[in-house]
N, C-alpha and C positions, 0 to 999 in steps of 0.2 A: 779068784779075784774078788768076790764077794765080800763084804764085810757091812758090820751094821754101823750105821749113823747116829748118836747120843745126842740129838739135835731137836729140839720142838718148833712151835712156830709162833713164839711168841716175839712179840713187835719187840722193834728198838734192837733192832741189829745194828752190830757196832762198824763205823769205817764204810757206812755205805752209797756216802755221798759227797762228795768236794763242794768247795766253796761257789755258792750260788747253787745249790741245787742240785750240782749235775752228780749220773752215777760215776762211780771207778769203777768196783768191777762189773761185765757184765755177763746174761746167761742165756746162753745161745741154742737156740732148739731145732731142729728138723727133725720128723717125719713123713709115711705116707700113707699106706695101704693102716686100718686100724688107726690111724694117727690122732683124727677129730675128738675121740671119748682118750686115749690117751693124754694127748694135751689137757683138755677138760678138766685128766685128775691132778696130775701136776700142778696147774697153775690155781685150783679150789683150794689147794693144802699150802699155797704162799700165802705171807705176810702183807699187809698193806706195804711196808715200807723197805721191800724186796729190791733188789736192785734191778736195773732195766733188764727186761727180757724181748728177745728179735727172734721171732718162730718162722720158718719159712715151712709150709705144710703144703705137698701135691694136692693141689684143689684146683678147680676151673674157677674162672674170673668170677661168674655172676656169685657164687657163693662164700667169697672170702669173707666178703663186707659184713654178712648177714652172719657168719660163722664166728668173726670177730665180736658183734651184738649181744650175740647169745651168751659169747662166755662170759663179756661184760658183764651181762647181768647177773654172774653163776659165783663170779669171783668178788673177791674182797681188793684185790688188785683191778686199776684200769685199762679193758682189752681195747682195742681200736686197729685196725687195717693202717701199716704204713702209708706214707705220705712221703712223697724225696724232699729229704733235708731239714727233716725234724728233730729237735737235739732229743736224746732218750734221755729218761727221766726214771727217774727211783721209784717204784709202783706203779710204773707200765711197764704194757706188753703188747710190742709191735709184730702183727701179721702180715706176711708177706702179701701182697695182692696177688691176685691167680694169673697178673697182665705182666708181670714184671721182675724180674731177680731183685733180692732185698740182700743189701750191703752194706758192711757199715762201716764208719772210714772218721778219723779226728781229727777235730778241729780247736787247738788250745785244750783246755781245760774240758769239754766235751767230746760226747760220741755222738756223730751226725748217722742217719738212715739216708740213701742213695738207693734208690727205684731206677733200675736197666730194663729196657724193652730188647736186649741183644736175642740172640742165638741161643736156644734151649741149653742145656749142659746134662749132659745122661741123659738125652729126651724129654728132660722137664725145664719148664719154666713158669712159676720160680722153681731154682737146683738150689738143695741144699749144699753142696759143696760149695758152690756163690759165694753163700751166706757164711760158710765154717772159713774158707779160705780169708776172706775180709777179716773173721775175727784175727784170725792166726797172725794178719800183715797188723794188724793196725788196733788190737787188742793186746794180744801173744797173754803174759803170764797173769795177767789180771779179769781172764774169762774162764765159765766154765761150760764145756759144751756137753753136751746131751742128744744123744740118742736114739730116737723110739722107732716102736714096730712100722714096718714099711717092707717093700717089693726091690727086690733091686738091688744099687749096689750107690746109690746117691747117696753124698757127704762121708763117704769111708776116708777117700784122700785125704776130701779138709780136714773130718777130726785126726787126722795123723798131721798134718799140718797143725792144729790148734795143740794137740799134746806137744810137739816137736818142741813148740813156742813155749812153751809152761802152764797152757791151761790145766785145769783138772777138766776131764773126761770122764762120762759115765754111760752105758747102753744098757737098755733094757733087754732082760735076760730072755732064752727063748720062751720058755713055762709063759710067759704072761702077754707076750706077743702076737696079736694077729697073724702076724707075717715077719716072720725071722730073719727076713734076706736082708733090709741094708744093717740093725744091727751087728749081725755075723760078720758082714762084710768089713766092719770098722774094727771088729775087734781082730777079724783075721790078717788085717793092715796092719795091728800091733799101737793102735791109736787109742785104744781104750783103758783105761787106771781102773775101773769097778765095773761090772755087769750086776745089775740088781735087776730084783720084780719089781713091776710098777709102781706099785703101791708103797713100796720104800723108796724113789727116786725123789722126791719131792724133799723128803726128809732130810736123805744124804746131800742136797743141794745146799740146804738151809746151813748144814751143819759146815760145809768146807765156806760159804760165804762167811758165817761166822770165825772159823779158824785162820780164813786168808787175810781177814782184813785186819791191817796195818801189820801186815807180814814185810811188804815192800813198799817204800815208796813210789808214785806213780811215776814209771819213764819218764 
């Protein structure tokens, strides 16, 4: 399923943004276990003007906020801790809080973030399934979801749900993984378009934003 991405990361990605600001497509991340230096490399190798990105990452509350901080200051993209009901924006990147499932749901011409205080989902909360299922309902063919090293078996459904919808999908392969369980998991669901090493997911991201956009018009 492998294949390389002929993509750099050079700014002014085309088709990345609709009128006023807001993004179209967006790119949707979960992991867990290994997850914090994974995201870290993905989101150092985006562009400023990358489309929204909504990370849901298994972390405890007191450290999202601070975890989000850090990367802020690591990336050329802006990190920040969701907030409910903040429109995502083209060179941000919303982290789930460690108090709340992150969702994300539209409004007109925007994508809004929605913070839930429910019921764990696969023992976690935030689940990334939460977060992959929201894209699938209220994204579908104009997201691409991702991946990474983690324990378990969280967000398999949803990215089978987000492929089902027309996203592109991609897992990080096991060689580069912490922990191979929810990748495996995704791709054994049959939800997965590419398995790559780390260290090319960033790439192959940049390269389908680039090739999706103005493929379709937005629903």
């Amino acid at each position: 399923m492998s294949m390389s991405a002929g993509a750099g990361t050079a700014p002014g990605l085309p088709g990345r943004t609709a009128p006023g600001g807001s993004t179209v497509q967006l790119i949707i991340v979960g992991a867990s276990t290994g997850g914090t230096e994974a995201i870290r490399e993905v989101l150092e190798a985006m562009p400023p003007d990358i489309p929204g990105i909504l990370i849901t990452q298994h972390m405890p509350e007191a450290f999202t906020r601070s975890f989000a901080k850090r990367l802020d200051g690591l990336c050329r993209v802006t990190v920040k801790e969701a907030e409910d009901g903040e429109r995502v924006r083209p060179g941000y990147a919303y982290v789930a809080p460690g108090h709340s499932h992150l969702r994300v749901r539209r409004s007109g011409d925007d994508y809004l973030t929605e913070l839930a205080r429910s019921a764990p989902v696969n023992r976690h909360r935030p689940s990334v399934d939460v977060l992959f299922r929201s894209a699938a309902a209220h994204v579908g063919r104009h997201a691409i979801g991702v991946i990474l090293t983690g324990m378990g078996r969280d967000g398999a459904a949803g990215m089978r749900e987000m492929h089902d919808a027309g996203a592109w999908t991609v897992a990080q392969d096991e060689h580069s993984c912490v922990v191979f369980g929810m990748p495996k998991e995704a791709i054994n669901s049959g939800g997965v378009d590419e398995i790559l090493p780390l260290k090319a997911i960033a790439r192959a991201v940049i390269h389908q934003v680039k090739t999706r956009a103005g493929r379709h018009d937005r629903a």
